[in-house]
MISEKOL-778613 format. One record per residue: residue number from 1; residue in three letters; x, y, z of N, C-alpha, C in turn. Coordinates in steps of 0.2 Angstrom, whole numbers. Atoms other than C-alpha are relative to their C-alpha. Layout:
// residues N
(NUM ALA (X Y Z) (X Y Z) (X Y Z))
...
END
This chain:
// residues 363
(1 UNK (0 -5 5) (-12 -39 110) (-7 -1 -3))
(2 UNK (7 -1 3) (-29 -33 104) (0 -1 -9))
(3 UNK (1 2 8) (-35 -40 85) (-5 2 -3))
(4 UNK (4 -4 3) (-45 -27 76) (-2 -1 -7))
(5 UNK (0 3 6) (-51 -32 58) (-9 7 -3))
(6 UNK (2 -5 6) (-61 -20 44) (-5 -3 -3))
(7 UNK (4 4 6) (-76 -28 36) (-1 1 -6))
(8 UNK (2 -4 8) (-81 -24 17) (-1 -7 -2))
(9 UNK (2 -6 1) (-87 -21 7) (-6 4 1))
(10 UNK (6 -5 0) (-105 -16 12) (0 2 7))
(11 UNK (2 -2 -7) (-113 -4 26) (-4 -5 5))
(12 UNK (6 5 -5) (-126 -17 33) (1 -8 0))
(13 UNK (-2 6 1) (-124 -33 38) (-10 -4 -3))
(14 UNK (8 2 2) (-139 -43 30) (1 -8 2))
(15 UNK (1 5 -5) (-146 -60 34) (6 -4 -5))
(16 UNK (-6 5 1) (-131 -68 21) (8 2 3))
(17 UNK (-8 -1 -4) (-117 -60 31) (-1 -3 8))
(18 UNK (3 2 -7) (-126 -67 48) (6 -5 3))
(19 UNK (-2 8 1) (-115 -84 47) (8 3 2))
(20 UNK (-7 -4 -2) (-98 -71 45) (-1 4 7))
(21 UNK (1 -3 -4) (-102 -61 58) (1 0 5))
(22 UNK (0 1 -6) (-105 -70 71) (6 -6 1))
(23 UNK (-6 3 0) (-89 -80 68) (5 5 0))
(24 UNK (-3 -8 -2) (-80 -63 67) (-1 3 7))
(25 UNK (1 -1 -8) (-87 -62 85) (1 -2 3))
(26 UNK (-3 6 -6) (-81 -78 93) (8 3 -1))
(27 UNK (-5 -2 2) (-64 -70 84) (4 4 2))
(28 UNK (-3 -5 1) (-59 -54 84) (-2 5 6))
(29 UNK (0 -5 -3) (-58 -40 97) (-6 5 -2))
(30 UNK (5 -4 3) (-66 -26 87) (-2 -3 -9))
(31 UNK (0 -1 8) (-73 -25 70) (-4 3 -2))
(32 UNK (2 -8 6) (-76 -10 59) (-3 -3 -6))
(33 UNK (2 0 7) (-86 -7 45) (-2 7 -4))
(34 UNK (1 -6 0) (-88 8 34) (-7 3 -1))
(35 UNK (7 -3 -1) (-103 19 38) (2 8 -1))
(36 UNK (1 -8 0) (-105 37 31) (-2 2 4))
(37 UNK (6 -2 -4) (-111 48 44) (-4 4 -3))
(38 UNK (4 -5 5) (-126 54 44) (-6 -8 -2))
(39 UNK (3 7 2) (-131 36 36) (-5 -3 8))
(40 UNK (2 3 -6) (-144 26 48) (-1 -6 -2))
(41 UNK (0 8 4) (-142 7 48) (-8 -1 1))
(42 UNK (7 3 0) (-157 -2 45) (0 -8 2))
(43 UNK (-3 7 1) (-153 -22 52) (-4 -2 7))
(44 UNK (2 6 -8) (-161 -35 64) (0 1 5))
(45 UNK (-1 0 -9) (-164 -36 82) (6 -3 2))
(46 UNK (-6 5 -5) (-151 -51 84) (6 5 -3))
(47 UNK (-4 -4 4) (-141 -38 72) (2 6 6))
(48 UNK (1 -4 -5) (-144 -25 83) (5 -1 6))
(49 UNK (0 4 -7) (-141 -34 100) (9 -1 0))
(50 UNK (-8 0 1) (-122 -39 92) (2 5 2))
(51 UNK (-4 -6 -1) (-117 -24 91) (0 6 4))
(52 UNK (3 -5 -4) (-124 -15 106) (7 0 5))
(53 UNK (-6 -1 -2) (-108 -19 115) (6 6 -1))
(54 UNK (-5 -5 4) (-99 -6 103) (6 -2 -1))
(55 UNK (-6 2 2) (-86 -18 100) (1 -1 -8))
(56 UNK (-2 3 3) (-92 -25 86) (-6 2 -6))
(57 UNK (4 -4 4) (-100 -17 70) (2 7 -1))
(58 UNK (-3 -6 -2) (-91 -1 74) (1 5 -6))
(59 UNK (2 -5 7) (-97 15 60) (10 3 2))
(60 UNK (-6 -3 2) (-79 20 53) (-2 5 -3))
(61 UNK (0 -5 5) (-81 37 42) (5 -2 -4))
(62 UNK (-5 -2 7) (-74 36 25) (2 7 -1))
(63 UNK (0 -7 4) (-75 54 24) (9 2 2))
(64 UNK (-6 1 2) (-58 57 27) (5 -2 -2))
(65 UNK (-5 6 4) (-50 44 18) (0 2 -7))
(66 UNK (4 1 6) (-61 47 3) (4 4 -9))
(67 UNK (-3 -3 4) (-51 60 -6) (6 -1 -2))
(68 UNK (-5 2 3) (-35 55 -6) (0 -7 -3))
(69 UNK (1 5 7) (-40 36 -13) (-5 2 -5))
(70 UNK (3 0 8) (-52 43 -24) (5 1 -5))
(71 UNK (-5 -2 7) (-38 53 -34) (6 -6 0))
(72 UNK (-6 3 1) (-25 39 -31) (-4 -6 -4))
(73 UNK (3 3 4) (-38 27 -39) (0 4 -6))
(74 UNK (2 -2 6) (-42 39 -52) (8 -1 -4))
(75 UNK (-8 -1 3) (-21 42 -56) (1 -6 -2))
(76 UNK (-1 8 3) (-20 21 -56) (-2 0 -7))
(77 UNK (3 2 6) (-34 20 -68) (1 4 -7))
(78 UNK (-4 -3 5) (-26 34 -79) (5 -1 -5))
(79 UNK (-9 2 2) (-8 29 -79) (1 -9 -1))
(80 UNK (0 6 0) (-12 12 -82) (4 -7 5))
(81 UNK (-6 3 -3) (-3 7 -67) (-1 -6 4))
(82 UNK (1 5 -2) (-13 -7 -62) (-5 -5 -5))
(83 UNK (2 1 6) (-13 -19 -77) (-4 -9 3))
(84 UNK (6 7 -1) (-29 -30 -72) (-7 1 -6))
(85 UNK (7 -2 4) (-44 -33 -86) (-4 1 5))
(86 UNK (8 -3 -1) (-55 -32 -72) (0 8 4))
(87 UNK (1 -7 -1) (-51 -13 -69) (-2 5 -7))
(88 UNK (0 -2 6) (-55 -10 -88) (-10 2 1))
(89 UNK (6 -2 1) (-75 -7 -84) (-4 1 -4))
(90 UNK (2 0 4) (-82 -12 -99) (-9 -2 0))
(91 UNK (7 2 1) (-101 -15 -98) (-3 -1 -6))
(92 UNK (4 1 8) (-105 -14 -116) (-5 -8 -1))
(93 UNK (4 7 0) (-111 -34 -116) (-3 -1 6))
(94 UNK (1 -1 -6) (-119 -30 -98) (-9 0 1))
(95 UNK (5 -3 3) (-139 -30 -98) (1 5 6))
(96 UNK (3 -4 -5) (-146 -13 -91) (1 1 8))
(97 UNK (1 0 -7) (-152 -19 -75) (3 -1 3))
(98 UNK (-5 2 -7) (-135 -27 -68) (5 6 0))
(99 UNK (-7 -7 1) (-126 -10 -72) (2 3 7))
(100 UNK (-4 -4 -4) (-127 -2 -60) (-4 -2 9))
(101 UNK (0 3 -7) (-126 -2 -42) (-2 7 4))
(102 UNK (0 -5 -7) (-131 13 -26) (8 2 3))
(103 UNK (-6 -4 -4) (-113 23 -19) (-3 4 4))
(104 UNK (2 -8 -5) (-116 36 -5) (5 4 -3))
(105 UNK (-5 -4 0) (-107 50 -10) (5 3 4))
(106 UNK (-6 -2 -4) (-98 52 4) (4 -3 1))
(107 UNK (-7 3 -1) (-88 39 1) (7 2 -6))
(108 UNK (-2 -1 7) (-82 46 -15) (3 6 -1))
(109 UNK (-4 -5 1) (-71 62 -16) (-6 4 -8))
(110 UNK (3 -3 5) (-79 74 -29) (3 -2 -7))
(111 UNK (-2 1 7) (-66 72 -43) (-1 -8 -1))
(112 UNK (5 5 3) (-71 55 -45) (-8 -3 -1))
(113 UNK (7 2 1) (-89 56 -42) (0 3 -7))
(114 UNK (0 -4 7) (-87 69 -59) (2 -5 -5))
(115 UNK (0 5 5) (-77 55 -66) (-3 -7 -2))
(116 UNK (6 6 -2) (-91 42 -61) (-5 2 -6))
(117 UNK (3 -3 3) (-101 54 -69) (-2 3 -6))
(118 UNK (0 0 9) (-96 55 -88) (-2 -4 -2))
(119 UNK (5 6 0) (-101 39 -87) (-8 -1 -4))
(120 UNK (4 0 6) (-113 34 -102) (-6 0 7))
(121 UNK (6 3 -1) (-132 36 -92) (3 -1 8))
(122 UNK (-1 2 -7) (-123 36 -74) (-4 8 1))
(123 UNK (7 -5 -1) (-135 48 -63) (1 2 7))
(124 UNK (0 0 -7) (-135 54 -45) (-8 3 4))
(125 UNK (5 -3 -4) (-149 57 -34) (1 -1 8))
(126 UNK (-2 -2 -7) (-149 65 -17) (8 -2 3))
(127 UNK (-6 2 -3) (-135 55 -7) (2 -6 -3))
(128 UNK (-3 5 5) (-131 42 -21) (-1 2 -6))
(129 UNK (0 1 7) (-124 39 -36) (0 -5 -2))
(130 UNK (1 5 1) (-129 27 -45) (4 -2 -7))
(131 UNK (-5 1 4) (-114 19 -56) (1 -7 -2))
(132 UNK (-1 8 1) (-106 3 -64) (1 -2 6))
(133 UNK (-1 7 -4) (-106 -11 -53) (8 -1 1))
(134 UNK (-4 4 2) (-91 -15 -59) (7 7 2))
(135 UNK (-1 -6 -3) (-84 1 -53) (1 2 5))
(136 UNK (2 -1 -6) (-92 4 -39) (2 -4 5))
(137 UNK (-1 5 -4) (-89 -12 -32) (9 1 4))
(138 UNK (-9 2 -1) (-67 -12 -35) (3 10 4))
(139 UNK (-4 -5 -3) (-67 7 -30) (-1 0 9))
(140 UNK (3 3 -8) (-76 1 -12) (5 -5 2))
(141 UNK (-6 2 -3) (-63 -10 -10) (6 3 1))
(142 UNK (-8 -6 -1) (-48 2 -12) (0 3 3))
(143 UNK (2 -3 -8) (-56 12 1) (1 -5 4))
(144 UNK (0 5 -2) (-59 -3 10) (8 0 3))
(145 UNK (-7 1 0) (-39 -6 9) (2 5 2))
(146 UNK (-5 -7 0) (-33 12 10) (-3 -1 8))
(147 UNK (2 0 -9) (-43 12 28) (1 -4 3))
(148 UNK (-4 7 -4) (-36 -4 34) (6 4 1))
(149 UNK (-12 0 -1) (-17 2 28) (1 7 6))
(150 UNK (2 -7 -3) (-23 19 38) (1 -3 6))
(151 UNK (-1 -1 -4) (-27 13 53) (3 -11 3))
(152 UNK (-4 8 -3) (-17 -6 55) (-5 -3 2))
(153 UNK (6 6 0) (-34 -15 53) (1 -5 -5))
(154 UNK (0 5 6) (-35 -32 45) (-6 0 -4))
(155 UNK (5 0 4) (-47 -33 31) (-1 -8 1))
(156 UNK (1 7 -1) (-58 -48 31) (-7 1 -3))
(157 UNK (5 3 6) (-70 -56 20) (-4 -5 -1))
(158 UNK (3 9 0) (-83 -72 18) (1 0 -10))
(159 UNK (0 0 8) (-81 -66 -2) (6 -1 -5))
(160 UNK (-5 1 3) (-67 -75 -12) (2 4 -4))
(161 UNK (-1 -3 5) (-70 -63 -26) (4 7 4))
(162 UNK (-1 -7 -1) (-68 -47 -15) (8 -1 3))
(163 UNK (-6 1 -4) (-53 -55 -5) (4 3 -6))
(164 UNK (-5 -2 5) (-45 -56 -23) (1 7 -2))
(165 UNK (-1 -7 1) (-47 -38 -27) (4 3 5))
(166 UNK (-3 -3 -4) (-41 -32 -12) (8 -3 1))
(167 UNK (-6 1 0) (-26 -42 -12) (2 4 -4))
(168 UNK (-3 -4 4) (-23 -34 -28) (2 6 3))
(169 UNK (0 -6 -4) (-25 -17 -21) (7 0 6))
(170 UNK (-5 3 -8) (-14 -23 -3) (7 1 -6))
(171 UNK (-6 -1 3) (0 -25 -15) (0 6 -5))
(172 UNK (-1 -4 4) (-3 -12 -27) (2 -3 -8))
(173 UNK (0 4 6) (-6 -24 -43) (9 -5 -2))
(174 UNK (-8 0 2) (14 -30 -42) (-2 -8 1))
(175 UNK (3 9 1) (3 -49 -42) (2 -2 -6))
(176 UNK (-1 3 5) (6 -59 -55) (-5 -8 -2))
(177 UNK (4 6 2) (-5 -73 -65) (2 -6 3))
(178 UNK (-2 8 -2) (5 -88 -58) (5 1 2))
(179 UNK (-6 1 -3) (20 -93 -50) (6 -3 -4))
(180 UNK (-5 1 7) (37 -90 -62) (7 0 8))
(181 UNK (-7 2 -3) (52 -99 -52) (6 0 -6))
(182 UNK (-8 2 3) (70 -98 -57) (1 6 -5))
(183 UNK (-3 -6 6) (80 -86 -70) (-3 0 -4))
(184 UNK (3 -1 5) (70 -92 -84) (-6 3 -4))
(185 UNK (6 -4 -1) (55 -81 -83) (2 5 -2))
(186 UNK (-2 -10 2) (56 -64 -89) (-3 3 4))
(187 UNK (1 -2 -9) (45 -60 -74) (2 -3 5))
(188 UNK (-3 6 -5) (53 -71 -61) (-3 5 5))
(189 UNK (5 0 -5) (42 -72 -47) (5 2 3))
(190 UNK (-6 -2 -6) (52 -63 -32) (-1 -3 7))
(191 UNK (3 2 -6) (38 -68 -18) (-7 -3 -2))
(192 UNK (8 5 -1) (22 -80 -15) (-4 2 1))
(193 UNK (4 -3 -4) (7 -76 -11) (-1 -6 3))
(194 UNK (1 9 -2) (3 -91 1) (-7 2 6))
(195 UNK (6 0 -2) (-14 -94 9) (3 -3 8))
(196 UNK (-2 6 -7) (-9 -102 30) (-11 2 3))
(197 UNK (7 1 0) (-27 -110 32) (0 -4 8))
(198 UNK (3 1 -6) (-35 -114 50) (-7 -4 -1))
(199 UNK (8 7 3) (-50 -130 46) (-1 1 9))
(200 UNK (4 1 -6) (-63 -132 59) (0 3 5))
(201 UNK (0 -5 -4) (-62 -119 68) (-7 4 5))
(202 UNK (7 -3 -4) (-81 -113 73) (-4 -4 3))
(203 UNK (6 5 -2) (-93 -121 80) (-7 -3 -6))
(204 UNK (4 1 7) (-106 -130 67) (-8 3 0))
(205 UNK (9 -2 0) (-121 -124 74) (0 6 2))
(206 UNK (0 -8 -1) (-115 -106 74) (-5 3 0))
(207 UNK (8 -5 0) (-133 -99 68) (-5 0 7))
(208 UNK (5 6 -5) (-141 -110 84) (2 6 5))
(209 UNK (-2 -5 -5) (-131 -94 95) (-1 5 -1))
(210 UNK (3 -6 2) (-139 -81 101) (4 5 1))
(211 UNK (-4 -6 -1) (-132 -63 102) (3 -1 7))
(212 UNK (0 0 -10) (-132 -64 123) (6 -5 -1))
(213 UNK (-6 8 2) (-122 -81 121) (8 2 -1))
(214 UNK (-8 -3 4) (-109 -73 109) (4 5 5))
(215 UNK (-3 -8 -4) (-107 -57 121) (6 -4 7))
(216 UNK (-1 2 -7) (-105 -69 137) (7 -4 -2))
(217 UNK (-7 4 2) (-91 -79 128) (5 5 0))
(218 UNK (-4 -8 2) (-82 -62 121) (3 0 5))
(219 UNK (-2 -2 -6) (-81 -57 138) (3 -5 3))
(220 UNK (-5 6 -5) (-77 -75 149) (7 -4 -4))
(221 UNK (-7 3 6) (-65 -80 134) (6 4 -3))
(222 UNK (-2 -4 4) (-56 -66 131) (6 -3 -1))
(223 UNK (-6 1 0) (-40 -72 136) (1 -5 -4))
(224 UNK (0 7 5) (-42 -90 125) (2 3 -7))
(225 UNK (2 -3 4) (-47 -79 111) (7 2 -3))
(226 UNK (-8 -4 1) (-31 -68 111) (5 -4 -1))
(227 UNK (-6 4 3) (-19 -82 112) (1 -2 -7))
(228 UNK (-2 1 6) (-24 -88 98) (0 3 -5))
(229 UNK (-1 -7 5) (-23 -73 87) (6 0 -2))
(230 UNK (-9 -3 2) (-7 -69 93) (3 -4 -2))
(231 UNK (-4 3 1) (0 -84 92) (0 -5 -9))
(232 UNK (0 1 8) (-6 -88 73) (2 6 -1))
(233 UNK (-4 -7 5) (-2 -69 68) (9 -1 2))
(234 UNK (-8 0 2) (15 -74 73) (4 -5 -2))
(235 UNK (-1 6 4) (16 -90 65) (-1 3 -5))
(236 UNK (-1 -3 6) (12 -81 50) (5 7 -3))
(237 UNK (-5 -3 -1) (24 -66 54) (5 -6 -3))
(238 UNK (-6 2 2) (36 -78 54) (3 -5 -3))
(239 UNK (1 6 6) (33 -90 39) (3 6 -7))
(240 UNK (-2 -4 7) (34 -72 29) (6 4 1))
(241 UNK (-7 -2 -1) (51 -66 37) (7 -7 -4))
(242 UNK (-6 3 1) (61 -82 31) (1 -2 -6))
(243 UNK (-6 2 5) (73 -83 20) (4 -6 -4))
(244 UNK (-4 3 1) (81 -97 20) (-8 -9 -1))
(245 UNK (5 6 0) (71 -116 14) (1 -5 7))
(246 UNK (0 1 -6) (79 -124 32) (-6 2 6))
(247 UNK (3 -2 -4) (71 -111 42) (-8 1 -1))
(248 UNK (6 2 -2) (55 -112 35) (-3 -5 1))
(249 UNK (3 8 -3) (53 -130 37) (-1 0 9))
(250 UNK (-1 2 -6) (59 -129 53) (-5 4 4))
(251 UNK (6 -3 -3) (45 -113 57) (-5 -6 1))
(252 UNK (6 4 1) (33 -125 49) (-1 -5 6))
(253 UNK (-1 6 -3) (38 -140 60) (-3 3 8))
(254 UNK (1 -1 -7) (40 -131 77) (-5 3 2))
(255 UNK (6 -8 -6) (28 -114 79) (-7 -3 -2))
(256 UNK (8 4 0) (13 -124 72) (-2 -5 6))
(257 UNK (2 5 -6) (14 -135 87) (-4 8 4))
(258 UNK (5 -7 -3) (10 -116 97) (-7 -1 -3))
(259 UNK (10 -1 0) (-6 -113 88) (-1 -6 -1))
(260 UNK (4 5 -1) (-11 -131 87) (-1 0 8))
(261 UNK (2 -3 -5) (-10 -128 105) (-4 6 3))
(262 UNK (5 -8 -1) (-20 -111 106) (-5 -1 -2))
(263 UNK (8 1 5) (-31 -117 93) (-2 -6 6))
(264 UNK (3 5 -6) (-34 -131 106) (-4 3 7))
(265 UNK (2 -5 -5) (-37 -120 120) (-5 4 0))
(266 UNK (6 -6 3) (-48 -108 110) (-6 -4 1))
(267 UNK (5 2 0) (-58 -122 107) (-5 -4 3))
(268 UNK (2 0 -5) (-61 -127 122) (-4 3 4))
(269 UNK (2 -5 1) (-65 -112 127) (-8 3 0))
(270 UNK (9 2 1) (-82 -113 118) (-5 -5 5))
(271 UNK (4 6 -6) (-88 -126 133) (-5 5 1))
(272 UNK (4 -5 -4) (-98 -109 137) (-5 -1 -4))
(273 UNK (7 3 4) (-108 -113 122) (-3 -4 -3))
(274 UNK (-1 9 0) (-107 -131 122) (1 0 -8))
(275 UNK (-3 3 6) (-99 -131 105) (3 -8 2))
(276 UNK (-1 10 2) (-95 -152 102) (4 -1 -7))
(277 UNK (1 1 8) (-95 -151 82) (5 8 -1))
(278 UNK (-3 -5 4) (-84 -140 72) (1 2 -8))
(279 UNK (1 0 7) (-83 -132 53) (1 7 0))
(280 UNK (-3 -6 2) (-78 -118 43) (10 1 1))
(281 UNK (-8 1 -2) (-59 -112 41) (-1 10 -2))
(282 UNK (-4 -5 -2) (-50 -95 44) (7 -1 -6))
(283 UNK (-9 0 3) (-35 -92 31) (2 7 0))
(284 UNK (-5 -7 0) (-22 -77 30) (6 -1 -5))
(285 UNK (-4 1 2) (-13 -72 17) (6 4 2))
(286 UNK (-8 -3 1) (5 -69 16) (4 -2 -6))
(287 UNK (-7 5 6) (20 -70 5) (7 -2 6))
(288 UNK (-5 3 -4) (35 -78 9) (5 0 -6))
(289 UNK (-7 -1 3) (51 -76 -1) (0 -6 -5))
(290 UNK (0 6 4) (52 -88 -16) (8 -3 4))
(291 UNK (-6 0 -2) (72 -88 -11) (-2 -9 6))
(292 UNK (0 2 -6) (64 -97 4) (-5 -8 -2))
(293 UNK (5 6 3) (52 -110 -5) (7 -8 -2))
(294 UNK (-3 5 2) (68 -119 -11) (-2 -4 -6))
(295 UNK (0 4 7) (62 -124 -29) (-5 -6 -1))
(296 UNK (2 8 0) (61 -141 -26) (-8 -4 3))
(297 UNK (6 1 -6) (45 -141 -12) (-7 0 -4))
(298 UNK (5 -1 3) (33 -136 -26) (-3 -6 -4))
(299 UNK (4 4 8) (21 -150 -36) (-4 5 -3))
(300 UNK (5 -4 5) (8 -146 -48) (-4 5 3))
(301 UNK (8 -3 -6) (-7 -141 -34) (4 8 3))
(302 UNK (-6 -5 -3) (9 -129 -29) (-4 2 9))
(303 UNK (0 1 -10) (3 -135 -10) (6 0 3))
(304 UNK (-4 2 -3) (16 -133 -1) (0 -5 7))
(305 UNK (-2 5 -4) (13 -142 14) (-10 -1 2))
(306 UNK (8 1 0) (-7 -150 17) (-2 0 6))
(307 UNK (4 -3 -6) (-20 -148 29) (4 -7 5))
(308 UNK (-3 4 -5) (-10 -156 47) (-8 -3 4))
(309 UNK (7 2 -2) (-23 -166 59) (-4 4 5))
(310 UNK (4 -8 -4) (-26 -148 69) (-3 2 -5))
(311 UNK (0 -3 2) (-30 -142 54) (3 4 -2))
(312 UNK (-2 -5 2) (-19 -132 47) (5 0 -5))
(313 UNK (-3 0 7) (-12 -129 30) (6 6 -1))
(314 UNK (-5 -4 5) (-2 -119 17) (2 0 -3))
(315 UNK (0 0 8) (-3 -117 1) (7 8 -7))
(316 UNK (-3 -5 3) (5 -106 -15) (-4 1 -4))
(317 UNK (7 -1 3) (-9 -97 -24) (5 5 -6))
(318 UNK (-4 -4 5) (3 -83 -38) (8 1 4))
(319 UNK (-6 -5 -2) (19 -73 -37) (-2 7 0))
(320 UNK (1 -7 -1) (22 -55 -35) (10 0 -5))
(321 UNK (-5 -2 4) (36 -45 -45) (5 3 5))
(322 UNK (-6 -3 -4) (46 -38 -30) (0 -4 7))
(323 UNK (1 6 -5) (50 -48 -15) (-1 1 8))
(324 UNK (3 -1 -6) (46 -39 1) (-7 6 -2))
(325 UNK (7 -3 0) (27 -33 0) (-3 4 6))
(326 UNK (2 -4 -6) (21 -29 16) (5 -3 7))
(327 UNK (-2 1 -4) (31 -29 30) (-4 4 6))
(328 UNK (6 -2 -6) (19 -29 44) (1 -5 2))
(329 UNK (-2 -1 -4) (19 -32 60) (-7 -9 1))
(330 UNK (6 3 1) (2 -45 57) (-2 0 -7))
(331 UNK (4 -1 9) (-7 -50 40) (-7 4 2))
(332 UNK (5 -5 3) (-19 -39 32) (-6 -1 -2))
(333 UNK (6 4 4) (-30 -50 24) (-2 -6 1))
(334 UNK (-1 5 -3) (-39 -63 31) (-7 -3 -6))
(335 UNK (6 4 3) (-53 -76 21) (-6 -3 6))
(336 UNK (3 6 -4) (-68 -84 30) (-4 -1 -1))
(337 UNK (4 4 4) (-78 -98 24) (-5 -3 5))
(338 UNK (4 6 -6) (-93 -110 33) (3 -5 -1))
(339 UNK (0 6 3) (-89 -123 23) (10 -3 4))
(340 UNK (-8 4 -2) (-74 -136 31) (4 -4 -6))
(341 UNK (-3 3 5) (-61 -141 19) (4 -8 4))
(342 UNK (-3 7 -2) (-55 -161 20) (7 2 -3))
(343 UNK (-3 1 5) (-38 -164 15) (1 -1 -6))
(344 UNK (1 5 6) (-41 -171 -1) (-2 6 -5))
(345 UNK (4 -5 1) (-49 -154 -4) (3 6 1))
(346 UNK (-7 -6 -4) (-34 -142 2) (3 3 -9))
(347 UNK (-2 -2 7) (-28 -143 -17) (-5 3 -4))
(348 UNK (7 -2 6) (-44 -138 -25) (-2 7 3))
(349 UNK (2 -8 -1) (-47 -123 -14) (5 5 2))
(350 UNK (-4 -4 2) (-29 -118 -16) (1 2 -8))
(351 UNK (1 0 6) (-32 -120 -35) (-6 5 0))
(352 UNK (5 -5 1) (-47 -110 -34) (2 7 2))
(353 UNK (-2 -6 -1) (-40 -95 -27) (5 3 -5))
(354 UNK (-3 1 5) (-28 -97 -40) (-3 3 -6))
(355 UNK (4 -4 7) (-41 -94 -54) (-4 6 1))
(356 UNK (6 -5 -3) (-50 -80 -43) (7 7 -3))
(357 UNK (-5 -4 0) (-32 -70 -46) (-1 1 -7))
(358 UNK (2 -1 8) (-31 -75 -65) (-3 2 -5))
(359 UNK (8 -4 4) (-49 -70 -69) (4 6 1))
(360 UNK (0 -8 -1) (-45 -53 -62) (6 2 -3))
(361 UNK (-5 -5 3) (-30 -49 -70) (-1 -4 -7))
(362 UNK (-1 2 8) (-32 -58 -87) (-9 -1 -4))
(363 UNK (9 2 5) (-54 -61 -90) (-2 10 -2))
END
C-alpha cells in the first residue's frame, strides 16, 4: 500500500526544512506540497535534484479547494464555532514589523481575501496579500487540512506548533485543554488524543546524503519502506479501533512486536547508505476511546505506556468531546523531529505537546 503525505505549511523548501525532507524521502512514497500555479519555485540544486524524480515535492493547486475552506473558515470564525484564543487575531500588542506575513492569492477565495482586507493597514500587491501572521499562518493550515481530508493525504510536519493547529482543525476544535475522565466532569472527555511515537529511526548523518543516494535507496528499498508504513499504520489503526482496556493492552503487547520487526528490517535496509547511527523519531497522532484506557492506566505524565527498547511509545496528550473523531483508514497527522528522545524524556515531550494544545486554545 502506497503512503502519500502533504507537507505545510510553506511552498519552498528552504535550507531549515532540508533535515525534514530528506527524512520524508527515506519514508514516504509521494509527498505533496501546496504550490499555486503559475507560482515558480526558487530552491537549491540538492533541492532541485530531490524532486526531479516527481515523487517528491509534488506542486498540488489550492485553487480548487480555496473557496470552499475560505468560506467555511470565514463561517467558523463567525459563529464562533471554534473556541480557540489563538483564532482570536489580536495583534494590537504586536510590533509593526512581525504583523504581517506574504499570502498568494490564489490560495485564498475572494470572500476572504475581502475579509483579510478590512483588516486595520492589510494591503495587497499584485499576486499577494499581505496579512496578519497570525491569520495567515492558521488559515494556511486549514487549507493544508481541507486538502489532506480531500485527497486521503497524511499531513506531516517538523513544526510542533503547526502540528497543534491542525490537529485542531483535523478534528474541528471538539479538543479539549486536558484530559477529563469519569462522570464528574461537565465535559467528560469521550476520546484521547495519543501521540504512538517511533525513536531512532533515521540515520544521524542524514545531512551527510546526497540527493542520488536518497533516490537509489527509494528505489532498491521500496519494499523495506512499505512494510513498515503499513505495518505501523495498522498498528495505529488498531490501537484507535479498541474499545475495550483487555484489547488494547493485548494490541499493545502483540502488533508492536510486527513493527519492531519492520522497523528492524527498514533499518537494515539503509546498509545502501551505510547508515550505523540513528536519531530522530516519527510520531502519529490518534485517539483511542477513553472507554478503552481503563481509568486506572493513567499517572500524572498521563504516559501511557514508555518508550520500548525498539523505540516505540505512547503517550496521552488532551481529550476530545465526542468519541469517534476520525474514522480513517490510516492517521492523518504525523510529527517529525531530529532530535531522539531517551526514555526518561518520553514524559516531557508528551507534556510538551500538552502545553502546545493548551496555549492554542486558552493563551
Amino acid at each position: 500500500m502506497s503512503k502519500n503525505v502533504l507537507y505545510y505549511p510553506t511552498i519552498e523548501f528552504s535550507t531549515r526544512d532540508y533535515e525534514w525532507l530528506w527524512r520524508a524521502s527515506l519514508l514516504w512514497d509521494k509527498v505533496y506540497r501546496i504550490v499555486p500555479e503559475g507560482y515558480i519555485l526558487n530552491e537549491p540544486k540538492n533541492i532541485r535534484e530531490i524532486c526531479s524524480t516527481g515523487e517528491i515535492g509534488i506542486p498540488l493547486s489550492p485553487k480548487k479547494y480555496s473557496e470552499k475552506a475560505s468560506q467555511e473558515f470565514i463561517d467558523k470564525l463567525d459563529n464562533r464555532g471554534w473556541q480557540a484564543a489563538a483564532l482570536e487575531f489580536d495583534t494590537s500588542d504586536i510590533e509593526k514589523s512581525e504583523i504581517y506575513t506574504r499570502l498568494h492569492k490564489e490560495k485564498v477565495d475572494v470572500s476572504l481575501r475581502n475579509l483579510m482586507l478590512l483588516a486595520d493597514e492589510t494591503f495587497e500587491d499584485d499576486d499577494w496579500l499581505y496579512v496578519s501572521k497570525e491569520m495567515s499562518n492558521h488559515y494556511m493550515i486549514y487549507l493544508a487540512t481541507e486538502m489532506a481530508k480531500s485527497n486521503d493525504l497524511s499531513l506531516n510536519t517538523h513544526n510542533p506548533d503547526v502540528w497543534t493547529a491542525s490537529t485542531f482543525f483535523l478534528h474541528d476544535g471538539k479538543v479539549q485543554e486536558g484530559l477529563f475522565l469519569g462522570e464528574d466532569y461537565e465535559e467528560e472527555s469521550k476520546a484521547a488524543l495519543a501521540p504512538v511515537l517511533i525513536n531512532n529511526i533515521f540515520p544521524d548523518n542524514i545531512l551527510d546524503l546526497s540527493p542520488s543516494a536518497i533516490i537509489e535507496f527509494r528505489e532498491k528499498r521500496k519494499d523495506e519502506r512499505r512494510q513498515f508504513n503499513d505495518k505501523f499504520d495498522k498498528f495505529c489503526y488498531r490501537l484507535s479501533k479498541a474499545e475495550d482496556p483487555q484489547i488494547l493492552t493485548q494490541i499493545w503487547n502483540d502488533e508492536k512486536k510486527e513493527v519492531e520487526y519492520a522497523l528492524a528490517e527498514y533499518k537494515k535496509s539503509m546498509d545502501i547508505l551505510k547508515a550505523v547511527k540513528w536519531a530522530g523519531y516519527l510520531s502519529s497522532a490518534i485517539t483511542i476511546a477513553t472507554d478503552a484506557l481503563g481509568y486506572t492506566s493513567l499517572d500524572s505524565s498521563n504516559v501511557l505506556k514508555g518508550i520500548t527498547s525498539a523505540g516505540i511509545g505512547l503517550g496521552l496528550v488532551t481529550g476530545f468531546l465526542e468519541k469517534k473523531i476520525t474514522p480513517v483508514s490510516s492517521p492523518y497527522s504525523y510529527l517529525c523531529e531530529a532530535r531522539s528522545l531517551i526514555p526518561s524524556k518520553f514524559e516531557d515531550y508528551n507534556y510538551s505537546l500538552y502545553r502546545k494544545v493548551e496555549e492554542f486554545i486558552n493563551d
